[in-house]
N, C-alpha and C positions, 0 to 999 in steps of 0.2 A: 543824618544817621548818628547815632550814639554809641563811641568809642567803648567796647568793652573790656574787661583787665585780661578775659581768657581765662583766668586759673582759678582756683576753689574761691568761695567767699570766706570773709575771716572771719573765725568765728572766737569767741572771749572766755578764757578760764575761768573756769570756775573756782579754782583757789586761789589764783594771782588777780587777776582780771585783764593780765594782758591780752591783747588782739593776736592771734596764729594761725596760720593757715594748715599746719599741719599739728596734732594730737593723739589722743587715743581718747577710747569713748569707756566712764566706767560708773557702773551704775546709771544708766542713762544721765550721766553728765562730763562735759568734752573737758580734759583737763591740757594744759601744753606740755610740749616735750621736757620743759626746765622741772615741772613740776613732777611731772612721771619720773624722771629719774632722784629729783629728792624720795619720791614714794616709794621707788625701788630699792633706794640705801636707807629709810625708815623702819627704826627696829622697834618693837610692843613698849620699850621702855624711855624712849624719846619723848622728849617734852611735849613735840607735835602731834603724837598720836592721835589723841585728842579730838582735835583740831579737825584731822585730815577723815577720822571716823566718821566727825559732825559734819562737815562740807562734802563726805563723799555717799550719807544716808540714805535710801529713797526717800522722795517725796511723798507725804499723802496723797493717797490716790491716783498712783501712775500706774501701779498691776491692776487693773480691773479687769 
Protein backbone atom coordinates (compact mmCIF):
# COMPACT_ATOMS: atom_id res chain seq x y z
CA UNK A 1 0.00 0.00 0.00
CA UNK A 2 1.11 3.59 -0.70
CA UNK A 3 1.45 5.93 2.17
CA UNK A 4 -0.49 8.92 1.37
CA UNK A 5 0.23 12.88 2.85
CA UNK A 6 -3.77 13.18 3.67
CA UNK A 7 -3.76 16.96 3.10
CA UNK A 8 -4.27 19.15 -0.14
CA UNK A 9 -1.73 18.70 -3.00
CA UNK A 10 0.75 21.59 -3.46
CA UNK A 11 0.20 23.61 -5.77
CA UNK A 12 2.95 26.52 -7.22
CA UNK A 13 2.61 30.54 -7.47
CA UNK A 14 2.37 31.93 -9.90
CA UNK A 15 4.21 35.11 -9.08
CA UNK A 16 6.92 33.60 -6.73
CA UNK A 17 6.86 30.06 -7.83
CA UNK A 18 6.95 28.72 -4.49
CA UNK A 19 5.22 25.25 -3.62
CA UNK A 20 1.89 26.02 -0.96
CA UNK A 21 -0.53 24.29 0.11
CA UNK A 22 -2.79 26.98 0.84
CA UNK A 23 -3.66 30.40 -1.54
CA UNK A 24 -6.22 32.20 -3.14
CA UNK A 25 -7.31 31.66 -6.72
CA UNK A 26 -7.33 35.02 -8.96
CA UNK A 27 -8.03 35.26 -12.33
CA UNK A 28 -7.88 31.66 -12.66
CA UNK A 29 -4.45 31.53 -11.33
CA UNK A 30 -3.47 30.33 -7.49
CA UNK A 31 -1.17 32.86 -6.06
CA UNK A 32 0.35 32.10 -2.13
CA UNK A 33 -0.45 33.65 0.88
CA UNK A 34 3.14 35.86 0.90
CA UNK A 35 2.14 37.04 -2.33
CA UNK A 36 -1.48 37.97 -1.60
CA UNK A 37 -0.68 40.00 1.04
CA UNK A 38 2.14 41.93 -1.02
CA UNK A 39 -0.93 42.43 -3.62
CA UNK A 40 -3.09 43.65 -0.68
CA UNK A 41 -0.46 46.40 0.43
CA UNK A 42 0.21 47.21 -3.72
CA UNK A 43 -0.74 50.67 -4.57
CA UNK A 44 -1.28 51.88 -8.74
CA UNK A 45 2.00 53.64 -8.24
CA UNK A 46 4.46 50.82 -7.20
CA UNK A 47 7.08 49.78 -9.27
CA UNK A 48 5.35 46.30 -9.20
CA UNK A 49 2.19 47.20 -10.57
CA UNK A 50 3.16 46.20 -13.60
CA UNK A 51 4.32 43.16 -13.08
CA UNK A 52 1.60 41.81 -10.94
CA UNK A 53 -1.23 43.26 -13.91
CA UNK A 54 1.21 41.12 -16.44
CA UNK A 55 1.31 37.80 -14.30
CA UNK A 56 -2.24 38.23 -13.01
CA UNK A 57 -3.94 38.76 -16.92
CA UNK A 58 -6.23 36.14 -18.36
CA UNK A 59 -4.90 33.78 -20.52
CA UNK A 60 -5.90 33.55 -24.22
CA UNK A 61 -8.56 31.39 -24.52
CA UNK A 62 -9.67 30.34 -21.01
CA UNK A 63 -13.42 32.41 -21.30
CA UNK A 64 -14.88 30.49 -24.13
Amino acid sequence: MIPRSGGKRMRVCRACGRKYKRGIRLSSKFVCVWCEQSLIQLKADDQDYDRWMYLLKPESGSYK
